[in-house]
mmCIF file of the C-alpha atoms, coordinates in Angstrom:
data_MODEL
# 
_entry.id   MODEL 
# 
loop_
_atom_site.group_PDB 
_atom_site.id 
_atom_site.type_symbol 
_atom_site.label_atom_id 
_atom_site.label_alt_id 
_atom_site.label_comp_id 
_atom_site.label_asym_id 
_atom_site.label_entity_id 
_atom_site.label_seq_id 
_atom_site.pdbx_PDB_ins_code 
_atom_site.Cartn_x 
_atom_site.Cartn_y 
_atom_site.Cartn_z 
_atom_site.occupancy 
_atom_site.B_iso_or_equiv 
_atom_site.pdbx_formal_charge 
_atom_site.auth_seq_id 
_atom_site.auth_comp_id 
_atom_site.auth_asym_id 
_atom_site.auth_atom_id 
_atom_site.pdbx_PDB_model_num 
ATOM 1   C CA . UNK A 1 1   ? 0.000  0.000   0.000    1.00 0.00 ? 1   UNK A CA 1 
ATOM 2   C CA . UNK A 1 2   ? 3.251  2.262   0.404    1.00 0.00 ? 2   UNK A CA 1 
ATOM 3   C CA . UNK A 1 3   ? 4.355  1.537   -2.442   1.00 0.00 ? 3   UNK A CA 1 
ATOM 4   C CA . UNK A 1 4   ? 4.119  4.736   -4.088   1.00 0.00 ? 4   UNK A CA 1 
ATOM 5   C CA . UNK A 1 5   ? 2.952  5.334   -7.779   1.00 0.00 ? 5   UNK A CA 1 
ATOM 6   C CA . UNK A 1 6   ? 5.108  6.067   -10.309  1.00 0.00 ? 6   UNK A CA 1 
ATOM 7   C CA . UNK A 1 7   ? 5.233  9.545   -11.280  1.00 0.00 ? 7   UNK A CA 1 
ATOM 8   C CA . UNK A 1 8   ? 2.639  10.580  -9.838   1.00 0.00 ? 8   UNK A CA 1 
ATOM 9   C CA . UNK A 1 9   ? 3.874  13.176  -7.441   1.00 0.00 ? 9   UNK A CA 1 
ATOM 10  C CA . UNK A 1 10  ? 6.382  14.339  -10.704  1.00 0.00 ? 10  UNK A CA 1 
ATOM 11  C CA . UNK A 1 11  ? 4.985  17.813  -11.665  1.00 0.00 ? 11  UNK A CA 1 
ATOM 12  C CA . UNK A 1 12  ? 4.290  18.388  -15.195  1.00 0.00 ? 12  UNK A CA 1 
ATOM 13  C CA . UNK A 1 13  ? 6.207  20.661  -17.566  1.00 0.00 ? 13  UNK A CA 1 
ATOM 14  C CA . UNK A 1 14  ? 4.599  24.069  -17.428  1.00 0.00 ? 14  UNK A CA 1 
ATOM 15  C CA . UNK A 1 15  ? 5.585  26.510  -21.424  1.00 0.00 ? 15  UNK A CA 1 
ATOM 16  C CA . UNK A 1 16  ? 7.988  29.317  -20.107  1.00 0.00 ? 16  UNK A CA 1 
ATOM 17  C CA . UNK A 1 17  ? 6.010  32.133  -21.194  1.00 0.00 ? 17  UNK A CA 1 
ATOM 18  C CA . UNK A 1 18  ? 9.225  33.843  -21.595  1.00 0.00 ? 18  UNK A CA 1 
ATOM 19  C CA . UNK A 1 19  ? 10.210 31.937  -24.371  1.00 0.00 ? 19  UNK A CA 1 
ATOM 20  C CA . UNK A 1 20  ? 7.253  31.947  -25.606  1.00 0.00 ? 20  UNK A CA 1 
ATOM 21  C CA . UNK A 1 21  ? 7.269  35.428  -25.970  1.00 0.00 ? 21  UNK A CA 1 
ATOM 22  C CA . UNK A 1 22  ? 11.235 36.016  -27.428  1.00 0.00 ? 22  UNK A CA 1 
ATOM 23  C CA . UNK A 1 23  ? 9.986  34.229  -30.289  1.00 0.00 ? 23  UNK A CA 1 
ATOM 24  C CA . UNK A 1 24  ? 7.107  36.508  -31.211  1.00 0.00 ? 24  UNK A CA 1 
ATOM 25  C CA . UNK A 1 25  ? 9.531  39.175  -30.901  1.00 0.00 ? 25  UNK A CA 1 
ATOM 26  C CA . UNK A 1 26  ? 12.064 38.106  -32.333  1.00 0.00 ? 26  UNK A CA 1 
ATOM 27  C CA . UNK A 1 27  ? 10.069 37.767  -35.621  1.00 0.00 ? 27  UNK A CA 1 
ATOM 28  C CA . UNK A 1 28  ? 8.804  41.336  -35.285  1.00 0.00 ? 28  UNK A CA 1 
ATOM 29  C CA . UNK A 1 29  ? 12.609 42.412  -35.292  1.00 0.00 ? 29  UNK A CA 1 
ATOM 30  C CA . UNK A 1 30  ? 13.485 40.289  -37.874  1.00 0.00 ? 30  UNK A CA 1 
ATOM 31  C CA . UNK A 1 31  ? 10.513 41.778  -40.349  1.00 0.00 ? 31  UNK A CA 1 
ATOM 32  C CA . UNK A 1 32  ? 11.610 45.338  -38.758  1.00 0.00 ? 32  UNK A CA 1 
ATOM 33  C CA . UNK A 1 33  ? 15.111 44.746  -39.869  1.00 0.00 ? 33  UNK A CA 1 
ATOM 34  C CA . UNK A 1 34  ? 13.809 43.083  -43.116  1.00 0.00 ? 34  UNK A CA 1 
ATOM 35  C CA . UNK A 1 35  ? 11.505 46.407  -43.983  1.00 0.00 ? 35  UNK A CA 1 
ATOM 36  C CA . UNK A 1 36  ? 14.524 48.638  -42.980  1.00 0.00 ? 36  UNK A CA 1 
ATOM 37  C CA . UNK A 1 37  ? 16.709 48.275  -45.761  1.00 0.00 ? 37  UNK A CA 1 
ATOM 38  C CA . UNK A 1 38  ? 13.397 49.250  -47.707  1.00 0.00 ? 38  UNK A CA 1 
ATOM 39  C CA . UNK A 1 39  ? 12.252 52.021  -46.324  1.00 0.00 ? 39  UNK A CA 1 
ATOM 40  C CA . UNK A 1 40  ? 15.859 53.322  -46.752  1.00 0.00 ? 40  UNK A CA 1 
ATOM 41  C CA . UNK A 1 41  ? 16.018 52.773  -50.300  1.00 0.00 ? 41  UNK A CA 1 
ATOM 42  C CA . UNK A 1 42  ? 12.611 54.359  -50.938  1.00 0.00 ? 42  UNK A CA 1 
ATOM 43  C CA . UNK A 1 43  ? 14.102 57.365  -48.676  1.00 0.00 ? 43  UNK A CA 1 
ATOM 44  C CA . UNK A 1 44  ? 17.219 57.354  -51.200  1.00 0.00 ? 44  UNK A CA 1 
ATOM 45  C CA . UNK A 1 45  ? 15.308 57.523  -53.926  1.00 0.00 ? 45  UNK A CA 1 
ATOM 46  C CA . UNK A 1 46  ? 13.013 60.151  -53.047  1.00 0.00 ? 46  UNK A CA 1 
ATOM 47  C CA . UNK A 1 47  ? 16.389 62.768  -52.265  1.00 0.00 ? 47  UNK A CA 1 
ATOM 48  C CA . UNK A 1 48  ? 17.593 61.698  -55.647  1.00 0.00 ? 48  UNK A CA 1 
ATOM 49  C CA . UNK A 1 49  ? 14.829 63.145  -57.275  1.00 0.00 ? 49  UNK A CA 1 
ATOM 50  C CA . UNK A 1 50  ? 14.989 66.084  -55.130  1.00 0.00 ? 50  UNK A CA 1 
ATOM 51  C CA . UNK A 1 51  ? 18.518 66.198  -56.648  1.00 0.00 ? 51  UNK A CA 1 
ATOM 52  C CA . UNK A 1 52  ? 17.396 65.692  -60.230  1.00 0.00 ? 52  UNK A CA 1 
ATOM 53  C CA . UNK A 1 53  ? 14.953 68.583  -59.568  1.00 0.00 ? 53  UNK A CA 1 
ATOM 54  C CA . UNK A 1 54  ? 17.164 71.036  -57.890  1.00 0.00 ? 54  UNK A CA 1 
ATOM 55  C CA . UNK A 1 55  ? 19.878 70.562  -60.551  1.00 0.00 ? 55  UNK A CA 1 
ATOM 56  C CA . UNK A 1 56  ? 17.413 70.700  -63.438  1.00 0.00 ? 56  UNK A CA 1 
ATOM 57  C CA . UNK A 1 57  ? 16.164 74.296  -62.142  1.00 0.00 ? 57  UNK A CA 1 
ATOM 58  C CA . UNK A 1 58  ? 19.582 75.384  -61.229  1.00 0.00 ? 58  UNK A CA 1 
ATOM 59  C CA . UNK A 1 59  ? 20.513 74.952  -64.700  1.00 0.00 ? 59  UNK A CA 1 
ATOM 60  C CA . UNK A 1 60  ? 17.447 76.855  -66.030  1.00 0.00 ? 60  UNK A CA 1 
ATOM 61  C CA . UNK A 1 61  ? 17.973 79.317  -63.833  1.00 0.00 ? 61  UNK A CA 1 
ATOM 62  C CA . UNK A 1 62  ? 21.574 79.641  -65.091  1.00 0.00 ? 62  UNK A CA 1 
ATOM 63  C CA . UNK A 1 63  ? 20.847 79.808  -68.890  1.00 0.00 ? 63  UNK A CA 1 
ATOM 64  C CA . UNK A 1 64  ? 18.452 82.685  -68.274  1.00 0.00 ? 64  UNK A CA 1 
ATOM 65  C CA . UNK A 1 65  ? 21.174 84.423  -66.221  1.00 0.00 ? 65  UNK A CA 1 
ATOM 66  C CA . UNK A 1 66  ? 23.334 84.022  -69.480  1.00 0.00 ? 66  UNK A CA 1 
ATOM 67  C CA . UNK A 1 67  ? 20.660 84.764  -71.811  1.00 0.00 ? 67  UNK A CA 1 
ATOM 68  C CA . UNK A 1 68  ? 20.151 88.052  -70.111  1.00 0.00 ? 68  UNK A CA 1 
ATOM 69  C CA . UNK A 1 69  ? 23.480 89.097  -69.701  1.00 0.00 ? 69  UNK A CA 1 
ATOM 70  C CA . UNK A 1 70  ? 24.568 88.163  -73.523  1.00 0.00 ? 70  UNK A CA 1 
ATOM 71  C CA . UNK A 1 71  ? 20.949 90.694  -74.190  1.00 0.00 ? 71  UNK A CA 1 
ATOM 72  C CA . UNK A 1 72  ? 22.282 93.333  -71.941  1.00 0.00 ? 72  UNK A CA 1 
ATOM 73  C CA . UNK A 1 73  ? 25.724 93.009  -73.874  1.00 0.00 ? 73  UNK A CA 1 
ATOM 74  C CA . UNK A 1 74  ? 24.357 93.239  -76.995  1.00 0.00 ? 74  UNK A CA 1 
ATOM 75  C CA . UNK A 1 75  ? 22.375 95.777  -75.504  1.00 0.00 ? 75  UNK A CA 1 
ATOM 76  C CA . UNK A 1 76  ? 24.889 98.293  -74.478  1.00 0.00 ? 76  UNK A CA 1 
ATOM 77  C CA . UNK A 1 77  ? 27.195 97.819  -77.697  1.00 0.00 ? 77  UNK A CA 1 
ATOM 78  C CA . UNK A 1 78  ? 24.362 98.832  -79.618  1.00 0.00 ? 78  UNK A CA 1 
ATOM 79  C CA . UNK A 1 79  ? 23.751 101.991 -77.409  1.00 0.00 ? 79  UNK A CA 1 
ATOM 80  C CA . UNK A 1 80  ? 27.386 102.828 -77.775  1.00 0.00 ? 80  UNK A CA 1 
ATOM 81  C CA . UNK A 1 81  ? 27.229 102.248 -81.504  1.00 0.00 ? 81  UNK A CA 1 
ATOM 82  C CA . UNK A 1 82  ? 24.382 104.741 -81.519  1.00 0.00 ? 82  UNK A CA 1 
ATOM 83  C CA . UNK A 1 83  ? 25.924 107.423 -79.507  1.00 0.00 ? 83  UNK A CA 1 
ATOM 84  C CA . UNK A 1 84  ? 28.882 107.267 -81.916  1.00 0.00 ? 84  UNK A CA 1 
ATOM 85  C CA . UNK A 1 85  ? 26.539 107.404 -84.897  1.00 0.00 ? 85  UNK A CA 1 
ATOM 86  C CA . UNK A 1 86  ? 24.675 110.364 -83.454  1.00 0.00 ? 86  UNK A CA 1 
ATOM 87  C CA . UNK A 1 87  ? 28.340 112.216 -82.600  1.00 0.00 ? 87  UNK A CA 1 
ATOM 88  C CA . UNK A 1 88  ? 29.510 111.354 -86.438  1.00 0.00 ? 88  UNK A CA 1 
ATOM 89  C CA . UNK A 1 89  ? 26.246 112.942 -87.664  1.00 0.00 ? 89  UNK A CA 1 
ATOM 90  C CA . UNK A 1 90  ? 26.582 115.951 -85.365  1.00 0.00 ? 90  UNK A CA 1 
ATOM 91  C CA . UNK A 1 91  ? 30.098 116.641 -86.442  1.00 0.00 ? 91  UNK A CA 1 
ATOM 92  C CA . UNK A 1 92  ? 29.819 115.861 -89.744  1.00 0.00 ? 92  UNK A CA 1 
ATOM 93  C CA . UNK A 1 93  ? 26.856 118.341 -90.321  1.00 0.00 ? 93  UNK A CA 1 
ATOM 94  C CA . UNK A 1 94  ? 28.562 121.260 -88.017  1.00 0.00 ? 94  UNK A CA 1 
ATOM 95  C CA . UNK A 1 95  ? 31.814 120.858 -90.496  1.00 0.00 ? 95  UNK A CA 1 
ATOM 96  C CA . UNK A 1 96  ? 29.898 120.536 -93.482  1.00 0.00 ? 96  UNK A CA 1 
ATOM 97  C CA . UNK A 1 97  ? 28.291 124.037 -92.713  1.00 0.00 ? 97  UNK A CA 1 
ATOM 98  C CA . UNK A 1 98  ? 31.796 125.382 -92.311  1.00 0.00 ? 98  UNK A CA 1 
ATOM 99  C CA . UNK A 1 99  ? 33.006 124.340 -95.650  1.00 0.00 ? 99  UNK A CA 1 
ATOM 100 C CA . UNK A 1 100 ? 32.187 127.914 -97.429  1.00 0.00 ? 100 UNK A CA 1 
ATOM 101 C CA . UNK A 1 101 ? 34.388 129.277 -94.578  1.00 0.00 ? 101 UNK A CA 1 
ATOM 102 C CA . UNK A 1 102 ? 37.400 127.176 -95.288  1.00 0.00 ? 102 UNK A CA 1 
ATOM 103 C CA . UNK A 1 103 ? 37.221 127.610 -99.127  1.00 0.00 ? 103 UNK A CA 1 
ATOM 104 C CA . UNK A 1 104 ? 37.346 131.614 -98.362  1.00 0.00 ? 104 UNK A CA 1 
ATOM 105 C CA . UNK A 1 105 ? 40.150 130.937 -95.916  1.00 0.00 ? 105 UNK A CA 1 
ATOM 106 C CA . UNK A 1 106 ? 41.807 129.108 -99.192  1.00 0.00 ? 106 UNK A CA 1 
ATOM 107 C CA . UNK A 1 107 ? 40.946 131.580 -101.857 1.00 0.00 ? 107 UNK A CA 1 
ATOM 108 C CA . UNK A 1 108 ? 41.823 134.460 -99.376  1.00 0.00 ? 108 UNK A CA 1 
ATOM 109 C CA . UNK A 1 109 ? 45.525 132.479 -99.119  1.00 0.00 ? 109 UNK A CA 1 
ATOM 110 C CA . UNK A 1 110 ? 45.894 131.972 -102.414 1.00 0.00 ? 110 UNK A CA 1 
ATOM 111 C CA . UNK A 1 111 ? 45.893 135.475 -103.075 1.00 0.00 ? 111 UNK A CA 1 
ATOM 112 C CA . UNK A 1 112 ? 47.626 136.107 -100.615 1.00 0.00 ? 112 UNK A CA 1 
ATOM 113 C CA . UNK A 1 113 ? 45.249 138.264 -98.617  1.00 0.00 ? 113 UNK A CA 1 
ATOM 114 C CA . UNK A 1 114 ? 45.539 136.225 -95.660  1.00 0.00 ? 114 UNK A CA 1 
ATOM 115 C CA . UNK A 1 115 ? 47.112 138.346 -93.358  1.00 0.00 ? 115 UNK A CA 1 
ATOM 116 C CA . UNK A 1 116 ? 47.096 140.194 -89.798  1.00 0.00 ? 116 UNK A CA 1 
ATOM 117 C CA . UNK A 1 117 ? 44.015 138.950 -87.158  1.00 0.00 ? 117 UNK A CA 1 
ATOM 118 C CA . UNK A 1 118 ? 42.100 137.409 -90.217  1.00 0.00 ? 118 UNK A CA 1 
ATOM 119 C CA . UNK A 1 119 ? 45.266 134.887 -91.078  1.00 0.00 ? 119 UNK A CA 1 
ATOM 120 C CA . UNK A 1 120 ? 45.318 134.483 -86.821  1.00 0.00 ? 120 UNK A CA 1 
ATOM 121 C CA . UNK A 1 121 ? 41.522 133.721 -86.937  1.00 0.00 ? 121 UNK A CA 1 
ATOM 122 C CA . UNK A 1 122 ? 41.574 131.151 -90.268  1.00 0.00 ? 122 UNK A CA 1 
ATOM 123 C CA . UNK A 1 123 ? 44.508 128.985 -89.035  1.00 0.00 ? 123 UNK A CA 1 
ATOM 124 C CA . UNK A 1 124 ? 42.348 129.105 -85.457  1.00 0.00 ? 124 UNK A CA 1 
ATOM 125 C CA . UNK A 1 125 ? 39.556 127.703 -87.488  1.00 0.00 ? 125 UNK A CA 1 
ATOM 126 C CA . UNK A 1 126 ? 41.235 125.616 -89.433  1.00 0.00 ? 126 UNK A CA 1 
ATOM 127 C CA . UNK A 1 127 ? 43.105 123.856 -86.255  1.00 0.00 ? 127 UNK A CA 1 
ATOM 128 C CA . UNK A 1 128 ? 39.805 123.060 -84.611  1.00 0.00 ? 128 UNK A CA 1 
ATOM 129 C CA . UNK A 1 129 ? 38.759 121.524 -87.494  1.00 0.00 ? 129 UNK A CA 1 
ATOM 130 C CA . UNK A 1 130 ? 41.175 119.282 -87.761  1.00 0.00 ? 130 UNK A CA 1 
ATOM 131 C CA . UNK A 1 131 ? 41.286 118.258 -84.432  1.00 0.00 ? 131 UNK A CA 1 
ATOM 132 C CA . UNK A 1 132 ? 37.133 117.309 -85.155  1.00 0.00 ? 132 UNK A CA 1 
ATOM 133 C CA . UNK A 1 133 ? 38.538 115.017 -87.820  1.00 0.00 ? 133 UNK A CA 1 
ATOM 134 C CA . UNK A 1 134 ? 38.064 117.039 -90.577  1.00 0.00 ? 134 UNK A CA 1 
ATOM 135 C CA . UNK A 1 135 ? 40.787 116.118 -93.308  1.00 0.00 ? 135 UNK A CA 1 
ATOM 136 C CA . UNK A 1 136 ? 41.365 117.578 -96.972  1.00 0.00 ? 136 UNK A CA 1 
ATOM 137 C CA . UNK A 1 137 ? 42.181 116.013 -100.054 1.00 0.00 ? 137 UNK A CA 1 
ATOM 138 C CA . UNK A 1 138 ? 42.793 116.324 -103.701 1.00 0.00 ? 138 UNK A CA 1 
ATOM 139 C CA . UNK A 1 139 ? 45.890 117.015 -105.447 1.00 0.00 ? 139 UNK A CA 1 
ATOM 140 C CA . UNK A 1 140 ? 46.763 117.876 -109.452 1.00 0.00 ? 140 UNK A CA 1 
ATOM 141 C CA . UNK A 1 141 ? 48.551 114.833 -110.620 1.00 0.00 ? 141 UNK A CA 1 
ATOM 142 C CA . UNK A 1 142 ? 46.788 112.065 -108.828 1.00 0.00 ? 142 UNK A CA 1 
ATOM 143 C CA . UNK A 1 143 ? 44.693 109.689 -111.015 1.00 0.00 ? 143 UNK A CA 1 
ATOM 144 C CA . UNK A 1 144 ? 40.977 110.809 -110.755 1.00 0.00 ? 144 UNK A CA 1 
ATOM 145 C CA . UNK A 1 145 ? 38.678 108.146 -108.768 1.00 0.00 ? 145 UNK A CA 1 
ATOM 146 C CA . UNK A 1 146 ? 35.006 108.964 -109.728 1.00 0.00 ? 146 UNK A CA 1 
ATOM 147 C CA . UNK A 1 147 ? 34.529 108.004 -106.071 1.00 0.00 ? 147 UNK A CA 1 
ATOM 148 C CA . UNK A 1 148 ? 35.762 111.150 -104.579 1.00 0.00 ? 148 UNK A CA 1 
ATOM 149 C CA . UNK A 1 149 ? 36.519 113.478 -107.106 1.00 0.00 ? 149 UNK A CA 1 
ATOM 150 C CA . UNK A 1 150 ? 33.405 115.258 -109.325 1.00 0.00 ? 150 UNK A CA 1 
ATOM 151 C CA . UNK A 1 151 ? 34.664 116.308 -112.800 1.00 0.00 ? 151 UNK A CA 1 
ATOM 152 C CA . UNK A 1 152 ? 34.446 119.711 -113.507 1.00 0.00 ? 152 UNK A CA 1 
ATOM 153 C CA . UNK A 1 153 ? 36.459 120.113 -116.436 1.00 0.00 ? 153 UNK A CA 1 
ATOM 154 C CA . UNK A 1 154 ? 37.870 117.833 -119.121 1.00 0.00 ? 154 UNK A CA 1 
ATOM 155 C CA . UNK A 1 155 ? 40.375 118.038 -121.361 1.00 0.00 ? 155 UNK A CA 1 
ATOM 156 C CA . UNK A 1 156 ? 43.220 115.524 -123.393 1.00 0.00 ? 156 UNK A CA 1 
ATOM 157 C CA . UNK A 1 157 ? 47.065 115.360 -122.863 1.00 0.00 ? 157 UNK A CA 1 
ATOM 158 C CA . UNK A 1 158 ? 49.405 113.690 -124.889 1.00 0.00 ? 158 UNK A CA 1 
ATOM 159 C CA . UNK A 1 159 ? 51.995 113.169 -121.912 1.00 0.00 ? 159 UNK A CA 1 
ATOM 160 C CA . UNK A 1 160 ? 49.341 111.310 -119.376 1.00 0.00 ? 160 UNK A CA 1 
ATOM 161 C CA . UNK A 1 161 ? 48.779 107.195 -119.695 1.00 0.00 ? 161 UNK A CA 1 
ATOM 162 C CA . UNK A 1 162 ? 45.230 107.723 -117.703 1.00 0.00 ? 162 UNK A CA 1 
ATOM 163 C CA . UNK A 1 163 ? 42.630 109.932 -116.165 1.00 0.00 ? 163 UNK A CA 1 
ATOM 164 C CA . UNK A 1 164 ? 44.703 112.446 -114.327 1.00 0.00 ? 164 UNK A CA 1 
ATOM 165 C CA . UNK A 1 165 ? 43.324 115.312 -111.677 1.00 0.00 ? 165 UNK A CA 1 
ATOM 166 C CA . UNK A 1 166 ? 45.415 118.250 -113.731 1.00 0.00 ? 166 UNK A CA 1 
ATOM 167 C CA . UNK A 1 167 ? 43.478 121.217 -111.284 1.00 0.00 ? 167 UNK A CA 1 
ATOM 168 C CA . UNK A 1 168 ? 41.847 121.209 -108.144 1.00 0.00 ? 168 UNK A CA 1 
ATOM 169 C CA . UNK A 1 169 ? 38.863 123.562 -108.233 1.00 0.00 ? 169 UNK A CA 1 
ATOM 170 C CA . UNK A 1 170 ? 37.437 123.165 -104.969 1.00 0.00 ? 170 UNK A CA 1 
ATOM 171 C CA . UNK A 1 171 ? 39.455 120.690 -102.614 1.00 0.00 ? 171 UNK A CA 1 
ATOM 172 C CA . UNK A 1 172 ? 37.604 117.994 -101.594 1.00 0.00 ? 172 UNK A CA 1 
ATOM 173 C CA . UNK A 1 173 ? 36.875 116.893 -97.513  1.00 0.00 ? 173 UNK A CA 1 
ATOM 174 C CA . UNK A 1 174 ? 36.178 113.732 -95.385  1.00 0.00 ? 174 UNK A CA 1 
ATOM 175 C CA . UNK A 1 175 ? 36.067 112.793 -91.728  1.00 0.00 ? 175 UNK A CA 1 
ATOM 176 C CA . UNK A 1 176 ? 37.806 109.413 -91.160  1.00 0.00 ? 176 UNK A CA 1 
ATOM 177 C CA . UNK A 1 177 ? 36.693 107.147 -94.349  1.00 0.00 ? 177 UNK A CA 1 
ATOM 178 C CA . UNK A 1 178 ? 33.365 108.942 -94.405  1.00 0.00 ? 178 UNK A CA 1 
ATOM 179 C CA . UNK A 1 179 ? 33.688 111.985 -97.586  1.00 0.00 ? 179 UNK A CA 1 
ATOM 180 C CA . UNK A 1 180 ? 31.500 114.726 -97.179  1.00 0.00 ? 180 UNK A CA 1 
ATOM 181 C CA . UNK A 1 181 ? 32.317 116.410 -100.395 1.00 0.00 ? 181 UNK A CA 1 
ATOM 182 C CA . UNK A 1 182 ? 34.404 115.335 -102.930 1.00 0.00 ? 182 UNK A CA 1 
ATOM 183 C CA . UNK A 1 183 ? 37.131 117.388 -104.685 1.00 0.00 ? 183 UNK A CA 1 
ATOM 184 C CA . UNK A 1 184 ? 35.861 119.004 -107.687 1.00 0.00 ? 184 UNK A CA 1 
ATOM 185 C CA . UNK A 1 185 ? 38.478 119.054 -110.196 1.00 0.00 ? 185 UNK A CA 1 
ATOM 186 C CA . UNK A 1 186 ? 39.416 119.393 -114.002 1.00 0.00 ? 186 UNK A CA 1 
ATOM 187 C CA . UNK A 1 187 ? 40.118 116.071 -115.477 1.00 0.00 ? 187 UNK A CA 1 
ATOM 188 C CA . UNK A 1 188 ? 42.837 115.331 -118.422 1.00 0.00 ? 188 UNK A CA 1 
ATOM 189 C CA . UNK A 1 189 ? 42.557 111.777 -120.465 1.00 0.00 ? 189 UNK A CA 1 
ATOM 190 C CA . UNK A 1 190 ? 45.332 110.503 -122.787 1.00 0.00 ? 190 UNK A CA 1 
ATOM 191 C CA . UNK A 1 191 ? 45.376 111.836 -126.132 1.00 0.00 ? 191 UNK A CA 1 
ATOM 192 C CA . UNK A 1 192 ? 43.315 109.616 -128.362 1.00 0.00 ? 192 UNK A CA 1 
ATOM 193 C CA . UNK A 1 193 ? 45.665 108.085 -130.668 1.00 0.00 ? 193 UNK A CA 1 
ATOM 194 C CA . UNK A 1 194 ? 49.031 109.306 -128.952 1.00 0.00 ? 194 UNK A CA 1 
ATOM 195 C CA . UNK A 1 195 ? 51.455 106.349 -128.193 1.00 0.00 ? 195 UNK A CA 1 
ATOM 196 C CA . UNK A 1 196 ? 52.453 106.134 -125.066 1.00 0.00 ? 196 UNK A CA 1 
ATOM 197 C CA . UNK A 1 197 ? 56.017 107.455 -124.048 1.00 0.00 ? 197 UNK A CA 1 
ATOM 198 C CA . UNK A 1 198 ? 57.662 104.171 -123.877 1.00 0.00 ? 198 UNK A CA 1 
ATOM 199 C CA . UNK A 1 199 ? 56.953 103.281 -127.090 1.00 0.00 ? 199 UNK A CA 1 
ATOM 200 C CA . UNK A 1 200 ? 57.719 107.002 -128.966 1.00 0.00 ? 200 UNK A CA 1 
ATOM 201 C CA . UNK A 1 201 ? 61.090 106.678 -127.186 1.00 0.00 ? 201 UNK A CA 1 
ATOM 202 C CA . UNK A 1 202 ? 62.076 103.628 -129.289 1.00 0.00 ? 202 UNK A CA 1 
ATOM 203 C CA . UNK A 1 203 ? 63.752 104.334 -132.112 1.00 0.00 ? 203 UNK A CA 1 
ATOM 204 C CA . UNK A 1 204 ? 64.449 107.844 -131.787 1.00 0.00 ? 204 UNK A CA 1 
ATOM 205 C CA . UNK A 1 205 ? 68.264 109.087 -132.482 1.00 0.00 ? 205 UNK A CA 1 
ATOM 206 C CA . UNK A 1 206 ? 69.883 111.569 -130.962 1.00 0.00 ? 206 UNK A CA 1 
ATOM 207 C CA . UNK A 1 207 ? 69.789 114.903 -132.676 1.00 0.00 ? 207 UNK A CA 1 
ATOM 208 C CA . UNK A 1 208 ? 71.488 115.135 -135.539 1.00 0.00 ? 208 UNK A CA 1 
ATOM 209 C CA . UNK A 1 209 ? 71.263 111.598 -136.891 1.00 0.00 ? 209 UNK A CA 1 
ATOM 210 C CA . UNK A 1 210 ? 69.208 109.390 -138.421 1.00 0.00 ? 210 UNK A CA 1 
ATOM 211 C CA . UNK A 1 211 ? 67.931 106.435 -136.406 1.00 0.00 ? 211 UNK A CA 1 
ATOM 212 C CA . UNK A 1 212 ? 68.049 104.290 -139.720 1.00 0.00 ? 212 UNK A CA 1 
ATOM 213 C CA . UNK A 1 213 ? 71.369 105.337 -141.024 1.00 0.00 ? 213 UNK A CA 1 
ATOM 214 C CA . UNK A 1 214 ? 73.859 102.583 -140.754 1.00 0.00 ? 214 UNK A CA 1 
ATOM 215 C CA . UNK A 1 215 ? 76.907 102.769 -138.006 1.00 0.00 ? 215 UNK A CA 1 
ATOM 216 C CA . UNK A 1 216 ? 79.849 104.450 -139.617 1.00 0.00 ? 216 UNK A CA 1 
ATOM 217 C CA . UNK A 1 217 ? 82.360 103.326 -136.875 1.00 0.00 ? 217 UNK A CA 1 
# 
């Protein structure tokens, strides 16, 4: 009757809720750690396209900057160009009205009645007009260039080889390459028919003998 059953005072196994629970968790940190990596990426991604956008509007932003610049360069050369242009029209009319003046001055010193406070005042006149840019031209014996030099006169000359300024009438002026009146002057062309020099020269003899007579020494 003592005999005492087998197991039976044994106490059974009881879970430990402690390990129960570790597993649970330990799945929730493993899908945490499994949906990190993720929601990194997706973070990643999202600043790169911030990037991509703040780039793409930087560089906008930068070609206008150019674009305006290159317009406000253009800009002022063209208003500088323009002043210039309004200055060379200026001048170029205030000289042009003083043209009667000068060809006095000229007439009056050809004559040789340029003398006392009048020669003191023309050579005044003439030196600010120079320093304005004003320039004369025209010269007997250049070749005449229809470009700058209005035929007066005309006449033939047996000793010319072309179109030759022989008189200057009225000289002619310009400011820079710009004329504002050309030299009016009395033009001489070769005489039709005349050889030219070069050619008359051969053959002549000196005076006194005859260019086909045969060498006596």
């Amino acid at each position: 009757m003592s005999e005492e059953t087998p197991g039976f005072d044994e106490k059974p196994e009881v879970p430990d809720a402690g390990q129960d629970d570790a597993e649970p968790k330990a799945a929730d940190s493993a899908k945490e750690e499994a949906a990190a990596p993720a929601g990194d990426a997706s973070q990643d991604v999202a600043l790169l396209a911030q990037l991509d956008q703040a780039r793409t509007a930087l560089s906008e932003r930068t070609a206008d900057l150019q674009r305006l610049q290159a317009e406000y360069q253009n800009y002022r050369r063209r208003v500088e160009r323009d002043r210039i242009t309004v200055k060379e029209i200026a001048v170029a009319s205030l000289l042009t009205e003083l043209l009667p003046t000068l060809d006095d001055i000229g007439r009056a010193r050809e004559h040789g009645e340029l003398v006392g406070g009048f020669k003191s005042v023309a050579e005044s006149l003439e030196t600010v007009a120079a320093k304005m840019g004003l320039q004369q031209f025209g010269k007997e014996g250049e070749p005449f260039d229809p470009t700058i030099h209005e035929a007066l006169m005309h006449s033939y000359a047996p000793d010319i080889t072309e179109d030759t300024c022989v008189a200057i009438l009225q000289p002619g002026y310009r400011i820079g390459e710009r004329t504002i009146r050309p030299a009016r002057v009395a033009v001489a062309e070769p005489q039709p028919g005349a050889a030219p020099k070069s050619e008359s020269a051969e053959g002549e003899a000196p005076d006194g003998l005859d260019a086909d007579a045969p060498d006596k020494g």
